[in-house]
C-alpha positions as CSV (number, residue, x, y, z in Angstrom):
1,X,-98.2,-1.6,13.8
2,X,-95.7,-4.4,13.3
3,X,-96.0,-3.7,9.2
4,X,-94.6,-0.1,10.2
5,X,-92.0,-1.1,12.6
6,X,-90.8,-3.4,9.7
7,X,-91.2,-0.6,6.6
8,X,-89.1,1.7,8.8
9,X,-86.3,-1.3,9.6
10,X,-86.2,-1.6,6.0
11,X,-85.8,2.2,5.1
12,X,-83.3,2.2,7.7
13,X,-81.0,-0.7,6.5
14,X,-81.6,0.8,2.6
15,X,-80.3,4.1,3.7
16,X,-77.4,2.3,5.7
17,X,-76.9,0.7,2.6
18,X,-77.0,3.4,0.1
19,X,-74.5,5.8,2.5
20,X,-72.1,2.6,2.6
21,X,-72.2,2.4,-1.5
22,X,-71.8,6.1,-1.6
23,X,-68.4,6.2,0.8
24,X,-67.6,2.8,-1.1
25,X,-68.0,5.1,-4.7
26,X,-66.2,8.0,-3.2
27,X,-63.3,6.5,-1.5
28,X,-62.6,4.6,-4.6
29,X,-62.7,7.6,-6.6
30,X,-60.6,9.3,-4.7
31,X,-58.3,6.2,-4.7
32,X,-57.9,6.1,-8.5
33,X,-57.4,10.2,-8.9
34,X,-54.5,9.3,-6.4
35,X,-53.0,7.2,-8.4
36,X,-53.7,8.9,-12.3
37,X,-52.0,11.5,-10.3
38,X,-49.0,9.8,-9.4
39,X,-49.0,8.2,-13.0
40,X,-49.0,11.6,-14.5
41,X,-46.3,12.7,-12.6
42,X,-44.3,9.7,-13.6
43,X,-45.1,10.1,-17.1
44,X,-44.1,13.6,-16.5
45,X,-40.9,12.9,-15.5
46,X,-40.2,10.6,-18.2
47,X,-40.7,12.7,-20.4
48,X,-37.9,15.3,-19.4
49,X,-35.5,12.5,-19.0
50,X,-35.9,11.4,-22.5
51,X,-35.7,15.2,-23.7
52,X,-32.5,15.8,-21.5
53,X,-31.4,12.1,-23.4
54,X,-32.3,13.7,-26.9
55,X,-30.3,17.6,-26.1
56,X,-27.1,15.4,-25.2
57,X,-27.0,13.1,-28.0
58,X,-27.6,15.9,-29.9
59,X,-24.4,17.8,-28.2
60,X,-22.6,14.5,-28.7
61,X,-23.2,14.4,-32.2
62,X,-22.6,17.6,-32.9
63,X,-19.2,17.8,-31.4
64,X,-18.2,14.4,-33.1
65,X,-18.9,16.0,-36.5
66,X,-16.3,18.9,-35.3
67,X,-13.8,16.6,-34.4
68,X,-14.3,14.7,-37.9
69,X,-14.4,17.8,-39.8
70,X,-11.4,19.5,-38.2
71,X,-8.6,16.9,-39.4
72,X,-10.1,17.0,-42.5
73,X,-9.9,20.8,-42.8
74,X,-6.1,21.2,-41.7
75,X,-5.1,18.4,-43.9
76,X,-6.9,20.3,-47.0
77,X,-5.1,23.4,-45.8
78,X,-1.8,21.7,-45.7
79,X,-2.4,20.2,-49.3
80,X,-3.0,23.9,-50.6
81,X,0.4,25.6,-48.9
82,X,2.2,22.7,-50.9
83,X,1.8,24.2,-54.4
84,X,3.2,28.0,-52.8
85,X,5.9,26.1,-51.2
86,X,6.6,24.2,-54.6
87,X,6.2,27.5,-56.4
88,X,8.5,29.4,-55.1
89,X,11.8,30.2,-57.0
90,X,15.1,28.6,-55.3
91,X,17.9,31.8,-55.2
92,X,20.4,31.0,-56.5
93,X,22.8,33.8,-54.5
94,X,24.1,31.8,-52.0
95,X,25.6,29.4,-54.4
96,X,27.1,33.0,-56.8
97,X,28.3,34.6,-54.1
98,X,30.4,31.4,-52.5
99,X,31.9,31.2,-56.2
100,X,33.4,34.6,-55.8
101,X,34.7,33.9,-52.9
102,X,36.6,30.8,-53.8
103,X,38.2,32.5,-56.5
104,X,39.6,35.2,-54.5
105,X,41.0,32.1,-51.8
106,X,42.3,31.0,-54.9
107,X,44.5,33.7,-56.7
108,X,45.7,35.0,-53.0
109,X,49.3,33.7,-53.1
110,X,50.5,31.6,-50.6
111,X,52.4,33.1,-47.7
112,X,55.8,32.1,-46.9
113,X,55.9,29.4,-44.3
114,X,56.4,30.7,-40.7
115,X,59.8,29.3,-39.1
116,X,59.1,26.3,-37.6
117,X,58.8,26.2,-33.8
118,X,61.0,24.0,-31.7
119,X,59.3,20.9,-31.0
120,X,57.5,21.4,-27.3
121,X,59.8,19.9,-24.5
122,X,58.2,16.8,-23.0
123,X,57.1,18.1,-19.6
124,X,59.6,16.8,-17.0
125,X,57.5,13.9,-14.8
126,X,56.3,15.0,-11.6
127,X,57.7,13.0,-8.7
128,X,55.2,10.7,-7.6
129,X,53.8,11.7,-4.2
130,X,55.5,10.0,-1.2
131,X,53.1,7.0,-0.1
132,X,52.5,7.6,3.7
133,X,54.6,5.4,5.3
134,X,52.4,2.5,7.1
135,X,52.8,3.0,11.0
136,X,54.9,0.2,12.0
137,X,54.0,-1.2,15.7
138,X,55.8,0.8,18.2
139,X,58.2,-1.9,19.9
140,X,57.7,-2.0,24.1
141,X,59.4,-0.1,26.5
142,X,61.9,-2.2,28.5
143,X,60.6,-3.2,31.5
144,X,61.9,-4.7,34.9
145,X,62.3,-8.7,34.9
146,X,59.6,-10.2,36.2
147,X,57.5,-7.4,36.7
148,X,53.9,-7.4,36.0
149,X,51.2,-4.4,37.3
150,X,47.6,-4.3,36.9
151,X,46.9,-2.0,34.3
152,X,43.4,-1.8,34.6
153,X,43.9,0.5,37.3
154,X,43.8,2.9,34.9
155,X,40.8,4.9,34.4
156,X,39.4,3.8,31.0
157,X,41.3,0.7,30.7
158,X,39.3,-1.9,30.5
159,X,40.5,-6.3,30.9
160,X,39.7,-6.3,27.6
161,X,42.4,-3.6,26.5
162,X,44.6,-4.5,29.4
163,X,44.8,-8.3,27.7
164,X,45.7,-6.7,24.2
165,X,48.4,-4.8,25.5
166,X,50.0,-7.4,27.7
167,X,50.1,-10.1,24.4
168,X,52.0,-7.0,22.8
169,X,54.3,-6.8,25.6
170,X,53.1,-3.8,27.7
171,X,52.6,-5.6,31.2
172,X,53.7,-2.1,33.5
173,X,52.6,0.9,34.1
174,X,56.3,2.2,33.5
175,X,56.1,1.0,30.3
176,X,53.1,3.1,29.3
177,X,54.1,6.0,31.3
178,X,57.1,6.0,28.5
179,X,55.1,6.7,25.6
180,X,55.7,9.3,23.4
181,X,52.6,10.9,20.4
182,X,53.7,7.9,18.2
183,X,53.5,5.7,20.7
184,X,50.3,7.0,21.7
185,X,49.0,6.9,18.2
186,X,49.6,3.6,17.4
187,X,49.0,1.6,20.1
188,X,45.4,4.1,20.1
189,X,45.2,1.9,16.3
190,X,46.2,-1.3,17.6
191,X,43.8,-2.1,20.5
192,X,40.8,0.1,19.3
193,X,40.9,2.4,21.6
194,X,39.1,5.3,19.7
195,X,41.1,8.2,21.3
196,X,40.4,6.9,25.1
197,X,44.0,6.9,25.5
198,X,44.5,10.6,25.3
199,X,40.9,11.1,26.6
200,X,41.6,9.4,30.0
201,X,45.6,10.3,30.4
202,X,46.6,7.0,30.2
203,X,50.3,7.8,30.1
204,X,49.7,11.0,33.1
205,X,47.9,8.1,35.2
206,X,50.5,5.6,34.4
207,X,53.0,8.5,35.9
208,X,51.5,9.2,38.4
209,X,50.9,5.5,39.8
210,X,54.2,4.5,39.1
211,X,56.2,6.8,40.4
């Protein structure tokens, strides 16, 4: 009995065995086809690289020839249209017919001289333009002795222009009230003013305030 229990333990651990070594066999197998697979694909590929590598060197040599060969052919062609352009006979018409006519400028006889034109009259000078005369400070109105207004009452007089005016002598309002276009103008010049004198009335303020 305990010889059987142990012949069957051992067909049973053979079998186990032998199905391990099979899977072991198969797996393996499988394995390796994988991979000589894998390796033939590589090789594969390989192989169209160094084809598409041998088609464009091919192209490459082939269009370096053409570029070698087509200097060579124009010069040759230039070389063989020198001997046609040598070859050809020089006419000698040009040089004939200018004879011909310098032998006719020749025996034509002279014409009498023309009367001689009065000599040109030296164009009178033109006057030199007038120089705009430089505007010459507008002296001050007269003003009463002593007197002295705040012109910064004026609208657009500022202490600033109210000082200029007073070191030129303009301390009233009478005195600005007085001035004429000229007067406008250049005191406008004098003190800066950039047109605020006619823009603000100066002089129709002045008027009115000192009258």
């Amino acid at each position: 009995m305990f010889w059987l229990v142990w012949q069957i333990g051992f067909l049973i651990l053979a079998a186990f065995g032998f199905g391990v070594l099979t899977g072991w066999k198969v797996w393996s197998g499988e394995a390796r086809s994988a991979e000589a697979d894998k390796a033939l694909a590589d090789v594969i590929a390989l192989r169209r690289e160094n084809e598409n590598l041998a088609r464009r060197l091919g192209e490459a040599e082939t269009r370096a020839v053409a570029a070698r060969q087509q200097p060579a052919g124009a010069v040759k062609t230039g070389h063989a249209d020198m001997p046609e352009s040598k070859a050809q006979p020089v006419s000698a018409k040009p040089a004939a017919s200018a004879e011909p006519k310098s032998a006719s400028t020749k025996s034509v006889a002279p014409k009498p001289a023309a009367k001689k034109s009065s000599p040109p009259k030296p164009a009178a000078e033109k006057p030199a333009a007038p120089k705009p005369a430089a505007s010459k400070p507008v002296a001050p109105a007269p003003t009463e002795a002593g007197r002295q207004d705040d012109l910064t009452v004026i609208k657009g007089l500022g202490p600033k222009a109210a000082a200029s005016l007073k070191a030129a002598g303009v301390v009233s309002l009478t005195q600005i009230a007085a001035w004429s276009e000229a007067d406008i103008a250049s005191w406008d010049e004098r003190i800066n003013g950039r047109g605020r004198i006619v823009r603000d009335d100066w002089v129709g303020q002045a008027k009115k305030l000192s009258a």
